[in-house]
N, C-alpha and C positions, 0 to 999 in steps of 0.2 A: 495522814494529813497533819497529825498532830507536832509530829519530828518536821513536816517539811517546814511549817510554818517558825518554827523555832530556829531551824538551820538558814530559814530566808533573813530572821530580826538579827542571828549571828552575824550572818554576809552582810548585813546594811550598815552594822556598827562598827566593823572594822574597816569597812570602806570609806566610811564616817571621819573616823579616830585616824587613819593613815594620812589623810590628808594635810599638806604642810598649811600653818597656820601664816598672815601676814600681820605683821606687826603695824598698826597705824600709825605715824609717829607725831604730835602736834607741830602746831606750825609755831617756829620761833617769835617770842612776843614781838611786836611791832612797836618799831624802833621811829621815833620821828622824821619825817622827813626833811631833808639837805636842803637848802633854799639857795640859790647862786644867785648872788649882786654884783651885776658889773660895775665894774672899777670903772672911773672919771677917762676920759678922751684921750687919747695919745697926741703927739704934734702930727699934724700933715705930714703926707710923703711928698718926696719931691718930684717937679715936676718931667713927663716924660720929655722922650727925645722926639722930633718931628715926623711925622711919617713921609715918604719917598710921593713923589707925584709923578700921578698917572702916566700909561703913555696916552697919545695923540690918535685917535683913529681916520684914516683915512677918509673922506666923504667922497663915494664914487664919481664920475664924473656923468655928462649927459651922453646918451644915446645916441652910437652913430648912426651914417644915412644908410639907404636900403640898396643891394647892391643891386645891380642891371640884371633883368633879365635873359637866361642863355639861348642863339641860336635854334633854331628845330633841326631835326636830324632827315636827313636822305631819306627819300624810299628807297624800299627792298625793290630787287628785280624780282620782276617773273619767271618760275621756274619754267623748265624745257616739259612740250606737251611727249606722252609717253607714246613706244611704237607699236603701230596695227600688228594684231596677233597673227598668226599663218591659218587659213581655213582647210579643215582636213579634204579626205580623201573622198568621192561618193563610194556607199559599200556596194560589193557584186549583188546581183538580182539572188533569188532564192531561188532551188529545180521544185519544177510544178511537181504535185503529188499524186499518187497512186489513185486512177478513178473505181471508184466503187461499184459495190454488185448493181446488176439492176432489179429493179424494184417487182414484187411479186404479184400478181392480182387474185382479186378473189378471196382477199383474207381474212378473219375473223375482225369483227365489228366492237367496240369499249363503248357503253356507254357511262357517264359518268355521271354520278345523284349526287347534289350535295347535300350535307346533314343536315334537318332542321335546328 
Protein backbone atom coordinates (compact mmCIF):
# COMPACT_ATOMS: atom_id res chain seq x y z
CA UNK A 1 0.00 0.00 0.00
CA UNK A 2 2.67 2.06 0.97
CA UNK A 3 4.66 1.90 -2.79
CA UNK A 4 1.27 2.25 -4.47
CA UNK A 5 0.47 5.40 -2.87
CA UNK A 6 3.96 6.93 -3.57
CA UNK A 7 3.92 5.52 -7.24
CA UNK A 8 0.21 7.30 -7.61
CA UNK A 9 1.84 11.19 -6.06
CA UNK A 10 4.82 10.13 -8.77
CA UNK A 11 2.05 9.69 -11.69
CA UNK A 12 0.25 12.98 -10.53
CA UNK A 13 3.34 15.12 -10.63
CA UNK A 14 4.53 14.31 -13.88
CA UNK A 15 1.35 14.68 -15.37
CA UNK A 16 1.30 17.82 -13.64
CA UNK A 17 4.86 19.26 -14.78
CA UNK A 18 4.23 17.77 -18.52
CA UNK A 19 1.72 20.02 -19.12
CA UNK A 20 2.48 22.96 -21.64
CA UNK A 21 2.12 26.24 -19.64
CA UNK A 22 0.26 29.53 -21.43
CA UNK A 23 1.71 32.62 -21.20
CA UNK A 24 -0.81 35.53 -20.33
CA UNK A 25 0.18 38.35 -22.14
CA UNK A 26 -1.13 42.16 -20.97
CA UNK A 27 -3.15 44.03 -22.86
CA UNK A 28 -1.45 46.96 -24.60
CA UNK A 29 -1.73 50.23 -22.65
CA UNK A 30 -4.69 52.26 -23.81
CA UNK A 31 -4.09 54.65 -26.26
CA UNK A 32 -6.55 57.73 -26.54
CA UNK A 33 -9.26 57.67 -28.58
CA UNK A 34 -9.29 59.28 -32.48
CA UNK A 35 -12.17 61.69 -32.50
CA UNK A 36 -13.34 62.48 -36.41
CA UNK A 37 -14.54 66.30 -37.20
CA UNK A 38 -16.17 66.78 -40.31
CA UNK A 39 -14.78 69.17 -42.34
CA UNK A 40 -17.29 72.38 -43.50
CA UNK A 41 -20.05 71.60 -46.63
CA UNK A 42 -18.85 71.03 -50.15
CA UNK A 43 -20.64 73.17 -53.11
CA UNK A 44 -23.99 71.39 -54.33
CA UNK A 45 -24.02 68.97 -57.03
CA UNK A 46 -25.58 69.60 -60.06
CA UNK A 47 -28.67 69.38 -61.04
CA UNK A 48 -30.09 65.96 -62.68
CA UNK A 49 -31.37 65.18 -66.05
CA UNK A 50 -35.28 64.89 -66.41
CA UNK A 51 -36.74 61.63 -66.27
CA UNK A 52 -38.62 60.12 -69.42
CA UNK A 53 -42.68 60.25 -69.14
CA UNK A 54 -44.88 57.58 -68.59
CA UNK A 55 -46.67 55.66 -71.10
CA UNK A 56 -50.53 56.21 -71.60
CA UNK A 57 -52.61 53.22 -70.54
CA UNK A 58 -55.43 52.40 -72.18
CA UNK A 59 -58.99 52.95 -70.49
CA UNK A 60 -61.03 49.87 -71.68
CA UNK A 61 -64.12 50.69 -73.43
CA UNK A 62 -67.98 49.93 -72.41
CA UNK A 63 -69.59 46.45 -72.49
CA UNK A 64 -71.02 45.11 -75.55
CA UNK A 65 -74.80 43.99 -76.08
CA UNK A 66 -75.86 40.43 -75.36
CA UNK A 67 -76.04 38.21 -78.25
CA UNK A 68 -79.46 36.50 -79.56
CA UNK A 69 -80.34 33.48 -78.33
CA UNK A 70 -79.80 30.08 -80.52
CA UNK A 71 -82.50 27.99 -82.26
CA UNK A 72 -83.73 24.51 -80.43
CA UNK A 73 -82.82 21.55 -81.96
CA UNK A 74 -84.94 18.54 -83.78
CA UNK A 75 -86.26 15.74 -82.04
CA UNK A 76 -84.67 12.42 -82.38
CA UNK A 77 -86.90 9.66 -84.14
CA UNK A 78 -88.10 6.68 -82.79
CA UNK A 79 -86.34 3.71 -82.96
CA UNK A 80 -87.88 0.44 -84.98
CA UNK A 81 -89.92 -1.83 -82.46
CA UNK A 82 -87.83 -5.25 -82.35
CA UNK A 83 -89.18 -8.78 -83.99
CA UNK A 84 -91.51 -11.50 -82.24
CA UNK A 85 -89.15 -14.44 -81.29
CA UNK A 86 -90.18 -17.98 -82.87
CA UNK A 87 -92.30 -20.39 -80.31
CA UNK A 88 -90.68 -23.68 -80.00
CA UNK A 89 -91.86 -27.05 -80.66
CA UNK A 90 -94.63 -29.09 -78.22
CA UNK A 91 -92.29 -32.12 -76.58
CA UNK A 92 -93.52 -35.82 -77.29
CA UNK A 93 -95.75 -37.34 -74.58
CA UNK A 94 -93.69 -39.71 -72.20
CA UNK A 95 -94.48 -44.08 -72.42
CA UNK A 96 -96.70 -44.93 -69.38
CA UNK A 97 -94.72 -46.95 -66.87
CA UNK A 98 -94.41 -50.50 -65.68
CA UNK A 99 -97.56 -51.32 -63.24
CA UNK A 100 -96.81 -52.74 -59.99
CA UNK A 101 -97.19 -55.78 -57.95
CA UNK A 102 -100.52 -56.16 -56.49
CA UNK A 103 -100.94 -55.60 -53.07
CA UNK A 104 -100.90 -58.39 -50.25
CA UNK A 105 -103.48 -58.98 -47.51
CA UNK A 106 -103.29 -60.01 -44.28
CA UNK A 107 -100.13 -58.34 -43.30
CA UNK A 108 -98.52 -57.48 -40.17
CA UNK A 109 -100.03 -54.35 -38.46
CA UNK A 110 -97.17 -50.87 -37.21
CA UNK A 111 -98.29 -49.36 -34.48
CA UNK A 112 -96.71 -46.17 -33.88
CA UNK A 113 -96.20 -44.39 -29.91
CA UNK A 114 -94.74 -41.06 -29.95
CA UNK A 115 -92.10 -40.16 -27.27
CA UNK A 116 -93.18 -38.29 -24.29
Amino acid sequence: MKHSLLLAALVAMLGLTACEKTTVAAPPAASAPVVVVPGPAGPAGATGATGSTGSTVAVPGATGATGATGATGNDGATGSTGSTGYTGATGATGADGSKGDTGKTGGDTVIVVPQK
